[in-house]
Biopython code that builds the backbone (N, CA, C, O; Angstrom):
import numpy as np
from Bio.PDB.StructureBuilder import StructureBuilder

atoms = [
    (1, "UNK", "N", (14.357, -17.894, -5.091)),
    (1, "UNK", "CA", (15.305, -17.283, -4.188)),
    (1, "UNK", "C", (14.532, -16.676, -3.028)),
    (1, "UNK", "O", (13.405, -16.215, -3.211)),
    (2, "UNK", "N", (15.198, -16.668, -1.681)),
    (2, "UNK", "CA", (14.429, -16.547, -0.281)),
    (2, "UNK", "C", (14.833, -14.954, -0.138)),
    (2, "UNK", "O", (15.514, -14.271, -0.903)),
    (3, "UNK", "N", (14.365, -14.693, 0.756)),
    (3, "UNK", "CA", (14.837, -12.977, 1.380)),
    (3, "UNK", "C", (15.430, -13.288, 2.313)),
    (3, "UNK", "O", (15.040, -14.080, 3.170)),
    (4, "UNK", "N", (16.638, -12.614, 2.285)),
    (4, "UNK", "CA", (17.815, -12.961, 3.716)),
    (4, "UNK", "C", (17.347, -11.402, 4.468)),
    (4, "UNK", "O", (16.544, -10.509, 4.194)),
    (5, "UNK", "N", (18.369, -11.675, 5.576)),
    (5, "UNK", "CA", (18.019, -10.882, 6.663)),
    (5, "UNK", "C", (18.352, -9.270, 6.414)),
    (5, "UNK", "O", (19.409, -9.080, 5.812)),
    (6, "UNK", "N", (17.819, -8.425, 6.682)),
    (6, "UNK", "CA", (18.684, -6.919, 6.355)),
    (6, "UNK", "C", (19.712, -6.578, 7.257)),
    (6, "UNK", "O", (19.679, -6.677, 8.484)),
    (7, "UNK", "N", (20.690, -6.137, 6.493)),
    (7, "UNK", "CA", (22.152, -6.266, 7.059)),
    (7, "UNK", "C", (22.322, -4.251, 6.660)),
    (7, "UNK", "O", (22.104, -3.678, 5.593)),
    (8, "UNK", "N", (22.707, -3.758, 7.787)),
    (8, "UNK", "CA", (23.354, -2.523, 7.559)),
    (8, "UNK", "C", (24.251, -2.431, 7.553)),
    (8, "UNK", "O", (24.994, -3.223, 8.133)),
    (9, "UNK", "N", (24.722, -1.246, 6.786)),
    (9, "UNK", "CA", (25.781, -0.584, 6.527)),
    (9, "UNK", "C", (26.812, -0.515, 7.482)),
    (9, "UNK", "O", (26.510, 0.043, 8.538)),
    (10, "UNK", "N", (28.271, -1.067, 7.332)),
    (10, "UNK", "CA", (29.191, -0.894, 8.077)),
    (10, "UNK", "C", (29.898, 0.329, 8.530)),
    (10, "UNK", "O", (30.741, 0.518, 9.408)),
    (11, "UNK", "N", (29.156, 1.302, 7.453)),
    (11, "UNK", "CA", (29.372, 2.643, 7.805)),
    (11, "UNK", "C", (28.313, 3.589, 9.008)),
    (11, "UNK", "O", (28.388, 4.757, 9.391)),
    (12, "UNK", "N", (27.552, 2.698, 9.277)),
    (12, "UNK", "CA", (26.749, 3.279, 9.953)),
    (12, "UNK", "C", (27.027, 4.172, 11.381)),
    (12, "UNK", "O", (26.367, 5.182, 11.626)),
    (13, "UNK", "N", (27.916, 3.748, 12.136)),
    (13, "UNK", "CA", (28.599, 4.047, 13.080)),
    (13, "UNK", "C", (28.512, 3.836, 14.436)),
    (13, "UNK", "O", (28.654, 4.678, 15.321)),
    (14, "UNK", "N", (28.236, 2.502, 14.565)),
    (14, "UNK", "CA", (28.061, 1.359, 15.764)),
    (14, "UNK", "C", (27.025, 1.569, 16.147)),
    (14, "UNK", "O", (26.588, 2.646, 15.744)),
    (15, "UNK", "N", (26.127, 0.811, 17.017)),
    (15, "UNK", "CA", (24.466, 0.111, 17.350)),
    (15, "UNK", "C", (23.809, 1.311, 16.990)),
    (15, "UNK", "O", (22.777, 1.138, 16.341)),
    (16, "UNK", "N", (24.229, 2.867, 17.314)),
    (16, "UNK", "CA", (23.097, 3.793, 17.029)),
    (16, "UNK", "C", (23.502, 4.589, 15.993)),
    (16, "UNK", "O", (23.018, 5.686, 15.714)),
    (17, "UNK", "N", (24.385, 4.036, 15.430)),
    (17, "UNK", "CA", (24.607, 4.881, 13.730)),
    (17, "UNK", "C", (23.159, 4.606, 13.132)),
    (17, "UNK", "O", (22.597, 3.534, 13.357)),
    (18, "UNK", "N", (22.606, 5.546, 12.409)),
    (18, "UNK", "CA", (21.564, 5.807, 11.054)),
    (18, "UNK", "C", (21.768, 6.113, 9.974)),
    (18, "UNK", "O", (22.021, 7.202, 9.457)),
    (19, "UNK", "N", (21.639, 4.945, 9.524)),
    (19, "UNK", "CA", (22.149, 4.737, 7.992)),
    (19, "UNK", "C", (21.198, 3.751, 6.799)),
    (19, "UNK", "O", (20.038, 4.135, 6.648)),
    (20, "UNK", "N", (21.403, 3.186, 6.418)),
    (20, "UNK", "CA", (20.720, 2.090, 5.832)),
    (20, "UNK", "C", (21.148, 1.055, 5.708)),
    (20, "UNK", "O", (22.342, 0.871, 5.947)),
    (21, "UNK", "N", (20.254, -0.071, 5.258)),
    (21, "UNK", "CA", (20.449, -1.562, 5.481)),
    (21, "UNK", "C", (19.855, -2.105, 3.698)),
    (21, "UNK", "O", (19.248, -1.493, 2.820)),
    (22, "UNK", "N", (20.332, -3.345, 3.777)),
    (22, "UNK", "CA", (20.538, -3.764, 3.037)),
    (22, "UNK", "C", (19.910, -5.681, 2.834)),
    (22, "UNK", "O", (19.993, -6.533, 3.718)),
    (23, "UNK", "N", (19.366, -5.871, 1.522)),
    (23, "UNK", "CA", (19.257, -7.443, 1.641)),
    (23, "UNK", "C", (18.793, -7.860, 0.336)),
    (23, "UNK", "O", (18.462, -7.003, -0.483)),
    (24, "UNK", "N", (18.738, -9.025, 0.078)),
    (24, "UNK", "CA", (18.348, -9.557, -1.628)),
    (24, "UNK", "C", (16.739, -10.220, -1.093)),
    (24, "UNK", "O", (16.496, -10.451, 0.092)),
    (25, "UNK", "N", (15.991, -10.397, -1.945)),
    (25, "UNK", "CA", (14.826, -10.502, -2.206)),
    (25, "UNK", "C", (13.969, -11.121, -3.389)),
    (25, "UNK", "O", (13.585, -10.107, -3.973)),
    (26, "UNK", "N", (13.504, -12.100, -4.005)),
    (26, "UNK", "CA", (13.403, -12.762, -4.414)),
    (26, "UNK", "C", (13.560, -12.555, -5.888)),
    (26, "UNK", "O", (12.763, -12.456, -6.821)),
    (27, "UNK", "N", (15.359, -12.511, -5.735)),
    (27, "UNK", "CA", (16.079, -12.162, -6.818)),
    (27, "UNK", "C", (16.676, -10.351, -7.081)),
    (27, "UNK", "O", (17.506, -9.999, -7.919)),
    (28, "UNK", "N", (16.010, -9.534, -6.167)),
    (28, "UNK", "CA", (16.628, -8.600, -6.248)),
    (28, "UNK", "C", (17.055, -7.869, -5.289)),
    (28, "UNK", "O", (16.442, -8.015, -4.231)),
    (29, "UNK", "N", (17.927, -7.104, -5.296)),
    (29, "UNK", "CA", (18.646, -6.085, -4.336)),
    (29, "UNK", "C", (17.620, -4.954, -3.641)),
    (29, "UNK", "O", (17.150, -4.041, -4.320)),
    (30, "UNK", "N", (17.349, -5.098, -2.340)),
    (30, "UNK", "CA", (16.324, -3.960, -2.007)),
    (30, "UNK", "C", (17.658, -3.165, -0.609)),
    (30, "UNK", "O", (18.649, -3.622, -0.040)),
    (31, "UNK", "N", (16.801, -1.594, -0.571)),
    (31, "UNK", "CA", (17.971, -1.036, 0.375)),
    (31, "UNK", "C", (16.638, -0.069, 1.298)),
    (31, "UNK", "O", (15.663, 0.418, 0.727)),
    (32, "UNK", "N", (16.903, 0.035, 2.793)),
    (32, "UNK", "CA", (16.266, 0.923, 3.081)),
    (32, "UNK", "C", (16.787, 1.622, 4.271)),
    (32, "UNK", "O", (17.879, 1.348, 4.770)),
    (33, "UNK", "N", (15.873, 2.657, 4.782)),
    (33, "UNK", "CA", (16.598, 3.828, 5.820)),
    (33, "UNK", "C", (16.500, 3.110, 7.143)),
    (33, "UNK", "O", (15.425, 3.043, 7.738)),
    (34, "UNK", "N", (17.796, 2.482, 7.689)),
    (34, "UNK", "CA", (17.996, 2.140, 8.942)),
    (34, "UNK", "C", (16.529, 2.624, 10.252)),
    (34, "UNK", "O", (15.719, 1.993, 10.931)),
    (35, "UNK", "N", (16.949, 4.396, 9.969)),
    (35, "UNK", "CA", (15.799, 4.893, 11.031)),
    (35, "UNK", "C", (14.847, 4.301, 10.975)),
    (35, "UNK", "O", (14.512, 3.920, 12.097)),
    (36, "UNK", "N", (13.899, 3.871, 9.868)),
    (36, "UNK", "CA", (12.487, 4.425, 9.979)),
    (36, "UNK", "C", (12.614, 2.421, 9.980)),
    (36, "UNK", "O", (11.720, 1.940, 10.676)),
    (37, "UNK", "N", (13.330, 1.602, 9.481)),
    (37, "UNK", "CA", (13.270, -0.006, 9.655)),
    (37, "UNK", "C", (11.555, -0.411, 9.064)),
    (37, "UNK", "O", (11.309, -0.284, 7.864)),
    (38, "UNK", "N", (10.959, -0.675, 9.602)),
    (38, "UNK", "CA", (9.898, -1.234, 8.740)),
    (38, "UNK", "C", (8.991, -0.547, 8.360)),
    (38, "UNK", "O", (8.077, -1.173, 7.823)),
    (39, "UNK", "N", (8.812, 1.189, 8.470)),
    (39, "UNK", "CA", (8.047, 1.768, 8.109)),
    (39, "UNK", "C", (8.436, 2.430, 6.952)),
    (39, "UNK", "O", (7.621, 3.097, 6.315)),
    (40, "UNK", "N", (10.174, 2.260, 6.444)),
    (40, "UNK", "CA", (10.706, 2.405, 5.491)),
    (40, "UNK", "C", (10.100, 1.851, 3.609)),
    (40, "UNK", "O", (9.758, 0.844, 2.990)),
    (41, "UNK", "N", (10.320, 3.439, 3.403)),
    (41, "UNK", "CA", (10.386, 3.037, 1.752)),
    (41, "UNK", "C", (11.299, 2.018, 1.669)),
    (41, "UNK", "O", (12.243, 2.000, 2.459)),
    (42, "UNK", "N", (11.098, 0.730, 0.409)),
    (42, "UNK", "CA", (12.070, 0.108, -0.061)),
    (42, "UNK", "C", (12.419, 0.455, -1.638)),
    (42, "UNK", "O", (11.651, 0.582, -2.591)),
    (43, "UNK", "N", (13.903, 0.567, -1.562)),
    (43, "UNK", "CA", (14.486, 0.549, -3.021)),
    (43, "UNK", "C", (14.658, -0.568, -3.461)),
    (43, "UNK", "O", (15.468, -1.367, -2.991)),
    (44, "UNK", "N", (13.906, -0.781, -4.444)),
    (44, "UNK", "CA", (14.401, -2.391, -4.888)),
    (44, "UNK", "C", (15.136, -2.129, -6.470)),
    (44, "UNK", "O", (14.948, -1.072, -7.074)),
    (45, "UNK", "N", (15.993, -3.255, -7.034)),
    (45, "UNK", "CA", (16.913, -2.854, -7.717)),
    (45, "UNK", "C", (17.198, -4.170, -8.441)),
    (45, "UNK", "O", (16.905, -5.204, -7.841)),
    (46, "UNK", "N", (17.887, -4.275, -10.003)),
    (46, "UNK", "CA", (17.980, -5.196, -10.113)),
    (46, "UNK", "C", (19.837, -5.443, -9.805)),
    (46, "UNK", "O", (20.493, -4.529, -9.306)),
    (47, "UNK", "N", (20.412, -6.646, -10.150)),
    (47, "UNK", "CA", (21.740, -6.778, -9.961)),
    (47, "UNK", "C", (22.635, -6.259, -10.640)),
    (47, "UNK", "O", (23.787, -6.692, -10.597)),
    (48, "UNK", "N", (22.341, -5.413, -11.264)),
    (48, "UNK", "CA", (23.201, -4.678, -12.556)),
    (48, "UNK", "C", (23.373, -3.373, -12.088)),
    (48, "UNK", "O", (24.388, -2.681, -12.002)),
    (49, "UNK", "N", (21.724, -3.067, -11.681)),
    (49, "UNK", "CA", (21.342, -1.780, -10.986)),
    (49, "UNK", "C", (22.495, -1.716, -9.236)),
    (49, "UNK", "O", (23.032, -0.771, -8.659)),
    (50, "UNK", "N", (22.467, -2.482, -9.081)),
    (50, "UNK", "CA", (22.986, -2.963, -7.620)),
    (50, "UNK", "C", (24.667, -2.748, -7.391)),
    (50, "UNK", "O", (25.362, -2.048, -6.654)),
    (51, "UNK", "N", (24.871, -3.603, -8.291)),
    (51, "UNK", "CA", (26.717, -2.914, -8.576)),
    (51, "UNK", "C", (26.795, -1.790, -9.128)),
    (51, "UNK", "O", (27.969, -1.432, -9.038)),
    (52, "UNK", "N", (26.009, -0.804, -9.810)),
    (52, "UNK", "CA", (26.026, 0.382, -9.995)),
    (52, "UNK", "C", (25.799, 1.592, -8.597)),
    (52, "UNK", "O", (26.278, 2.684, -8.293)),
    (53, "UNK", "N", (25.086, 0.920, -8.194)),
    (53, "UNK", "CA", (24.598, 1.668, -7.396)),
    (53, "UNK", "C", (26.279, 1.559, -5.954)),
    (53, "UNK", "O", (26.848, 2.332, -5.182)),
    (54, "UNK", "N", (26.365, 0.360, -6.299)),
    (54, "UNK", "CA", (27.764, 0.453, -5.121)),
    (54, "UNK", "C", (29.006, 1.347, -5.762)),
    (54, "UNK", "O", (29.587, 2.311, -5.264)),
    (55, "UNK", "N", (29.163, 0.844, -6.742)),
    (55, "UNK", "CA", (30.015, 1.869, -7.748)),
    (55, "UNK", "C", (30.300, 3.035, -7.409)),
    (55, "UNK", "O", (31.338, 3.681, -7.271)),
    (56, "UNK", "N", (29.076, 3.239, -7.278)),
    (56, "UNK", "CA", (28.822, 5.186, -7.483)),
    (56, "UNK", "C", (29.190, 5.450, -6.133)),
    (56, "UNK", "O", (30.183, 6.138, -5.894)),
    (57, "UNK", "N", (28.257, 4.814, -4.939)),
    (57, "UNK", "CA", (28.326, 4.987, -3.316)),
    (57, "UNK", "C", (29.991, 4.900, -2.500)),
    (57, "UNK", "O", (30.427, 5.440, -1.483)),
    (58, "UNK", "N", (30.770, 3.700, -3.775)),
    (58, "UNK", "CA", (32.124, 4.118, -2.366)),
    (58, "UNK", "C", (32.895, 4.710, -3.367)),
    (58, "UNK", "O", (33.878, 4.031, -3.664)),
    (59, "UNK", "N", (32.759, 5.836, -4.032)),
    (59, "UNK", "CA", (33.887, 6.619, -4.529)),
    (59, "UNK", "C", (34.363, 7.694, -3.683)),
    (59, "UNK", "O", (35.311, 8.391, -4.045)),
]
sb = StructureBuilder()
sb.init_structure("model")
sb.init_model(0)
sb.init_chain("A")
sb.init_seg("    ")
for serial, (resi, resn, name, xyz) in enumerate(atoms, 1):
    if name == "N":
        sb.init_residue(resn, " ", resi, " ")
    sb.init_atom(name, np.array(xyz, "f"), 0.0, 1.0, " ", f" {name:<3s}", serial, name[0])
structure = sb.get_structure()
């Protein structure tokens, strides 16, 4: 499996919202802080971890 592109958050709040982004990775879910973009920590996660983690985020 390839790494697709990082896609942010629709919540972010148009071109200069700061928020985080999002993308899969060779097989897993990684998430990181919009601001900091490639100097960013990555969360990486597995797919179980991943729908949990959305779970929890849009309540």
């Amino acid at each position: 499996m390839g790494t697709s592109p990082w896609r942010k958050s629709s919540r972010s709040g148009g071109q200069s919202g700061q928020c985080v982004e999002a993308r899969t990775h060779a097989g897993r879910y990684e998430v990181r802080d919009s601001k900091l973009a490639e100097g960013s920590p990555i969360l990486a996660m597995s797919a179980d971890d991943w729908r949990g983690f959305l779970a929890t985020a849009t309540r």
